[in-house]
C-alpha positions in Angstrom: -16.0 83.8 18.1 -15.9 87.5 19.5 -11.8 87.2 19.6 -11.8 86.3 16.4 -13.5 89.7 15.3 -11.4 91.2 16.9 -8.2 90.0 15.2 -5.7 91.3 13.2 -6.7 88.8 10.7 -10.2 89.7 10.6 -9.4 93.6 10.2 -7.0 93.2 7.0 -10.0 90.8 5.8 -13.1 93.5 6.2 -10.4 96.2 5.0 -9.8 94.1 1.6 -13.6 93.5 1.3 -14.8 97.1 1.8 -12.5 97.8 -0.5 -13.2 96.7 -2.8 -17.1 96.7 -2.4 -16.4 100.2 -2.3 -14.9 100.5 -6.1 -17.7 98.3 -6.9 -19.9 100.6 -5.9 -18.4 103.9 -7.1 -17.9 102.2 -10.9 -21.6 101.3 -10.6 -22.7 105.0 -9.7 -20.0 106.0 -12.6 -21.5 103.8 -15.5 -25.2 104.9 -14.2 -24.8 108.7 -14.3 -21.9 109.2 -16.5 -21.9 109.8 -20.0 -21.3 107.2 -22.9 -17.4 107.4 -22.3 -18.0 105.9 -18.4 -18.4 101.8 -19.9 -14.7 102.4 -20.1 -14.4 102.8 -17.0 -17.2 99.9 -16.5 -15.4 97.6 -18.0 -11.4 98.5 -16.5 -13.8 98.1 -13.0 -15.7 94.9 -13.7 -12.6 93.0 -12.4 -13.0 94.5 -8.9 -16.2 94.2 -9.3 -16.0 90.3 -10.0 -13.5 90.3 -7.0 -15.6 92.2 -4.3 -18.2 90.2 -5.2 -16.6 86.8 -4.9 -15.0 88.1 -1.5 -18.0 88.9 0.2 -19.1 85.6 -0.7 -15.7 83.8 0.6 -16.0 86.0 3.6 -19.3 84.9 4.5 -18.5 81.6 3.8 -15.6 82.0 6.0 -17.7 83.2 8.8 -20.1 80.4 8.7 -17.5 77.8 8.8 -16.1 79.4 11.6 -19.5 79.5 13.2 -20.0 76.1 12.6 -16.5 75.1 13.9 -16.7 76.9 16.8 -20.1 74.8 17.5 -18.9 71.3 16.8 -16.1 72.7 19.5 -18.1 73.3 22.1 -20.3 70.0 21.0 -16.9 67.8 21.4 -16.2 69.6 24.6 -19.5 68.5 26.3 -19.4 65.0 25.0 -15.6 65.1 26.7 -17.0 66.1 29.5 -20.0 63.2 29.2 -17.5 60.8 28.8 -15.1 61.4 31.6 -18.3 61.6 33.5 -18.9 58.0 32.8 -15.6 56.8 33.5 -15.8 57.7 36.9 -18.9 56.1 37.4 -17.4 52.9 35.8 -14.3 53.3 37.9 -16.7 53.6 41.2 -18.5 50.9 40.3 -15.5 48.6 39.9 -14.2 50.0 43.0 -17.7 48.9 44.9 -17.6 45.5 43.5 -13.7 44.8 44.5 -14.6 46.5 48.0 -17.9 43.7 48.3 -15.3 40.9 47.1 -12.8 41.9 49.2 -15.5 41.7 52.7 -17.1 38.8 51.3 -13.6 37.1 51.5 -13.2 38.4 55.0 -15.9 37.3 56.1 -14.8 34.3 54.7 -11.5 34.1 56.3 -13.6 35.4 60.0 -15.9 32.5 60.1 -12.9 29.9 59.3 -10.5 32.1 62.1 -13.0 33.4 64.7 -10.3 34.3 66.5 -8.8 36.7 64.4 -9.1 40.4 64.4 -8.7 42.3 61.6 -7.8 46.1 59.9 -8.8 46.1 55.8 -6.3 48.7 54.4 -5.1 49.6 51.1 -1.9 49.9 49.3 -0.9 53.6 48.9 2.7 53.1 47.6 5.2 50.6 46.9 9.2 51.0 47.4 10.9 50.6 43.9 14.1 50.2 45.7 13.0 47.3 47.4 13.5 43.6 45.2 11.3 41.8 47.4 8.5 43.7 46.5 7.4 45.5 49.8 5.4 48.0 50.0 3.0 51.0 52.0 -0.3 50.6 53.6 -2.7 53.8 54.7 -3.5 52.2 58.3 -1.1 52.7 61.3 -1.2 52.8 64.7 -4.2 54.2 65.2 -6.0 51.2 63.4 -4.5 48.8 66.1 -1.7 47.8 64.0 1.9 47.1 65.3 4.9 46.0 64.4 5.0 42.6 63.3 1.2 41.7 62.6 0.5 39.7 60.0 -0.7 40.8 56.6 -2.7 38.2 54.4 -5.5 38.3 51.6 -8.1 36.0 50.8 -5.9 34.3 48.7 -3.0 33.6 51.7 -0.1 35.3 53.2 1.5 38.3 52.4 3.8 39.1 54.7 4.0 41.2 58.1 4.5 44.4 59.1 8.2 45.6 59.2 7.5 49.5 60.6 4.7 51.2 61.9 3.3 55.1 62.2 0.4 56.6 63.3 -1.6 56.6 59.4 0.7 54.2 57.7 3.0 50.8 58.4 5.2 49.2 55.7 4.5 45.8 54.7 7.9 43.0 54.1 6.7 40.3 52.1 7.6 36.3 52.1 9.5 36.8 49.4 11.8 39.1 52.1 15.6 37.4 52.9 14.5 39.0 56.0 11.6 36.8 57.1 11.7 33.1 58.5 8.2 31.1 58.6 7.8 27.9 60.5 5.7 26.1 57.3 4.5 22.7 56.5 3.4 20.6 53.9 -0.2 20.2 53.7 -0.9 17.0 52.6 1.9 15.0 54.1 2.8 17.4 57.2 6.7 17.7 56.5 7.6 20.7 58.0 10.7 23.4 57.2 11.2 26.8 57.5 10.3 29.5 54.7 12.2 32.1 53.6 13.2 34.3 50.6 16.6 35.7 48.6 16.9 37.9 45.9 17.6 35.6 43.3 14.1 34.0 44.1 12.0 37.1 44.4 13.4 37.7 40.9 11.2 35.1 39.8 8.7 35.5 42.3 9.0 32.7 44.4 10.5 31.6 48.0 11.7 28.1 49.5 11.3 26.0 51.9 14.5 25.2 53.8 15.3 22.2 56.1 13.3 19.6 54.5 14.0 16.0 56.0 15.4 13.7 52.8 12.9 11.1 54.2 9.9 13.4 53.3 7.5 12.5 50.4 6.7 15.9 49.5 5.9 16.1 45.9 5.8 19.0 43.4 2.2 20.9 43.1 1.7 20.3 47.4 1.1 23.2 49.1 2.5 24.9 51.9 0.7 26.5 55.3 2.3 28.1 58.3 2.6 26.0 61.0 1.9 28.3 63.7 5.0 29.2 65.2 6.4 32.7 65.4 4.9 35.6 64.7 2.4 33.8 61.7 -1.1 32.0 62.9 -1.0 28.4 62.0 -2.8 27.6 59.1 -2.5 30.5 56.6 -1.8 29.2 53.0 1.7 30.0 51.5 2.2 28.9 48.1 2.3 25.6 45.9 5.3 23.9 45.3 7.3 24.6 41.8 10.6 22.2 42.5 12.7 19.9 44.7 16.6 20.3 45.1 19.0 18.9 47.4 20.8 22.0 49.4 24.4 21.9 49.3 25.0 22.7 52.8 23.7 20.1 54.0 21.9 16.7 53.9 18.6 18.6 54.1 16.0 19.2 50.9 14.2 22.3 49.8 11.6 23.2 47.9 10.8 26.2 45.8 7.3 28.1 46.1 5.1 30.2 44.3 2.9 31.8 46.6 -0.8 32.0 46.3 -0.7 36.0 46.8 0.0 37.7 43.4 2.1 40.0 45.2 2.1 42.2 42.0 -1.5 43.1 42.4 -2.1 43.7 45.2 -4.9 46.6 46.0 -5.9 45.8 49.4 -5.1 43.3 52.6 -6.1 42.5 55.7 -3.8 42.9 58.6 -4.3 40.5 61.4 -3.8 42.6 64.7 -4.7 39.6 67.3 -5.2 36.1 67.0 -5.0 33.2 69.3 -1.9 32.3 70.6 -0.1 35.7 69.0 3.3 36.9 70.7 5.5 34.2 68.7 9.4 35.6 68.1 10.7 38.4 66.0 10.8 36.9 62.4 14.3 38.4 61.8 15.8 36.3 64.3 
């Protein structure tokens, strides 16, 4: 309000209205003391008059308004500042209840795999050059995590972890060209080797290579790791989508979606020792 009186606008305003008060004023002295002659000059005055008068009242109406705006201002600007304030608490809340998911899962996963040891970490960036979806975790090195440990959520695998630093490791995932997993089928055992292509992670899914043609897997099974490499046995891949003959050779294949929605992710568990760990680098 105080730079507003102290505007340009606001001194060519008062100027106009004392101005005119002012011949209000002197024609009202003139028609008081002057002789019969002065309601001439009364009435060539009574339009400035009429006009100071309406003025002051525009003027002060002005003012009030501006008053009042200036008010319902500051008014929006607290309840702004009330509502961001309850954002944040909804956004921490819904951070706590995702962090108590997430450790009620691990437990989960710790009472099922005793012999696993894990680091929780979260997501901190993903590489948009990457079509296989990998992406950057805020643990490294000095969490215990190497190269090659594998990365799961409660939902399944992942993927494992391609490099390493001291704060930070990036994450491949099983959509990657570059990863090989010794898998089977769960309900009837058939056993293959997973592995992705770009084409595939375009639609989100991976195959199982290497299928014998005398397997009775079926579409909606689901796939595990069989425990061989770098992967513990047992960690759920994905459900199968479709069945086609490779053109290689006399082998079958099957296409999966994996259980990880690897487009959400927020968090995951790395798995830095396990029973039997030291398999073969995936890549080869």
């Amino acid at each position: 309000m105080r730079f507003f009186f102290r505007s340009r606008q606001f001194k060519i305003i008062l100027a106009v209205a004392l101005s005119l008060i002012a011949v209000a004023v002197i024609s009202t002295v003139i028609g008081l003391t002057m002789s019969p002659g002065a309601n001439l000059i009364a009435t060539v005055t009574a339009p400035f008059r009429l006009a100071a008068t309406k003025l002051s009242g525009a003027v002060s109406d002005f003012v009030t308004a501006y008053q009042e705006g200036e008010q319902l201002m500051i008014e929006n600007a607290e309840l702004e500042n009330t509502i961001n304030d309850l954002r944040k608490q909804l956004a921490e809340q819904q951070q706590i209840r995702e962090e108590n998911e997430f450790y009620k899962n691990y437990l989960g996963i710790k009472d099922a795999h005793p012999d696993f040891q894990f680091t929780s970490a979260t997501l901190i960036s993903r590489d948009p050059d990457d079509p296989f979806g990998g992406f950057v975790i805020n643990k490294g090195t000095l969490a215990d995590i190497a190269a090659y440990d594998p990365v799961i959520t409660d939902a399944g695998l992942v993927g494992y972890i391609s490099e390493v630093g001291l704060t930070t490791a990036k994450v491949i995932t099983l959509l990657h060209s570059d990863l090989t997993l010794g898998a089977l089928d769960n309900r009837t055992s058939d056993s293959g080797v997973v592995s992705g292509s770009i084409e595939l992670a375009a639609k989100g899914q991976t195959r199982l290579f290497n299928l014998s043609r005398s397997c009775s897997i079926a579409v909606g099974d689901y796939v595990i790791s069989s425990g061989e490499g770098i992967f513990p046995k047992g960690l759920l891949i994905g459900s199968i989508e479709a069945i086609g003959n490779d053109p290689y050779n006399t082998s079958i294949y099957a296409d999966l979606r994996p259980f990880v929605d690897l487009e959400k992710i927020k968090s995951v568990m790395v798995i830095t020792n396990f029973e039997g760990q030291g398999g073969l680098d995936p890549n080869r």
